[in-house]
KENU-560609 format. One record per residue (C-alpha): residue in three letters; y, x, z. Coordinates in steps of 0.5 Angstrom, whole numbers, padded with zeros to 4 digits, always signed. Example, Ala and Ser with C-alpha at 12.3 -4.5 7.8 and 13.67 -1.06 7.14 Angstrom:
ala-0009+0025+0016
ser-0002+0027+0014
This chain:
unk+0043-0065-0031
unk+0035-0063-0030
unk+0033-0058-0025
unk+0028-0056-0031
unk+0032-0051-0034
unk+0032-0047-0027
unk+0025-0047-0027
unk+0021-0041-0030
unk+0013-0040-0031
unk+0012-0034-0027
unk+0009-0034-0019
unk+0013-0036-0014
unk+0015-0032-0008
unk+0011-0034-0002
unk+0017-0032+0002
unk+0018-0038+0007
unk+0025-0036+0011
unk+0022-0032+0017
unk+0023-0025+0016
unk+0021-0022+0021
unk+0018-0015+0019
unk+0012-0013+0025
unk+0013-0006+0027
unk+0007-0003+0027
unk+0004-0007+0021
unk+0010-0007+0017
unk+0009-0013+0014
unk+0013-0020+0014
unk+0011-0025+0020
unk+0013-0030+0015
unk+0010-0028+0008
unk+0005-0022+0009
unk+0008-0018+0005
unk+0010-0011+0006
unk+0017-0009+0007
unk+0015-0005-0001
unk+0012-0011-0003
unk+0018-0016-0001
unk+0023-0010-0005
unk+0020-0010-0011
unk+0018-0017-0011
unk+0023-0019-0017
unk+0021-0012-0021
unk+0013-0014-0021
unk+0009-0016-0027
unk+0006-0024-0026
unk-0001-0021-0026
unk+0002-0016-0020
unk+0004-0021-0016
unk-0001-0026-0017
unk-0005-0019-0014
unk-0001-0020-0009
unk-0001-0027-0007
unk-0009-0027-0007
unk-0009-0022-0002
unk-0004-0026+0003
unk-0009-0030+0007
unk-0013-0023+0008
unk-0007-0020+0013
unk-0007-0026+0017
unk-0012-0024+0022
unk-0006-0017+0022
unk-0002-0021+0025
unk-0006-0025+0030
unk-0008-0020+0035
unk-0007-0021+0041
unk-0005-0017+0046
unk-0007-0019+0053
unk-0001-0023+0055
unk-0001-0025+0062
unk-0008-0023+0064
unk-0007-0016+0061
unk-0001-0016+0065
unk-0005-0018+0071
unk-0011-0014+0070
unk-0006-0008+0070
unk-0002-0009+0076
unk-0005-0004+0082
């Protein structure tokens, strides 16, 4: 039996199975959609979700913030 027949002709999800929604963002760790996008996923046009996926790599830096680490922590220490 061929797996051709559970193939479709449409976008693939970017999800990679780390689903981890970033508090202030609200966007997944792991795909960068936001928590709206990953909703509606199965109800979006081709072209909206090729929408979507052209707009992933610009959200990376979003997420890649950093926020101090231990140098903060030691700066803020009296």
């Amino acid at each position: 039996m061929s797996d051709d027949i559970w193939k479709r002709a449409e976008i693939d999800s970017p999800c990679i199975k780390v689903c981890v929604i970033h508090p202030a963002t609200r966007l997944c760790t792991g795909c960068l959609r936001s928590i709206d996008e990953i909703g509606a996923w199965s109800r979006l046009t081709p072209e909206a979700r090729k929408a979507v996926m052209n707009d992933l790599p610009s959200r990376a830096p979003l997420l890649r913030q950093r926020r101090g680490g231990r140098a903060a922590r030691l700066k803020n220490t009296p």
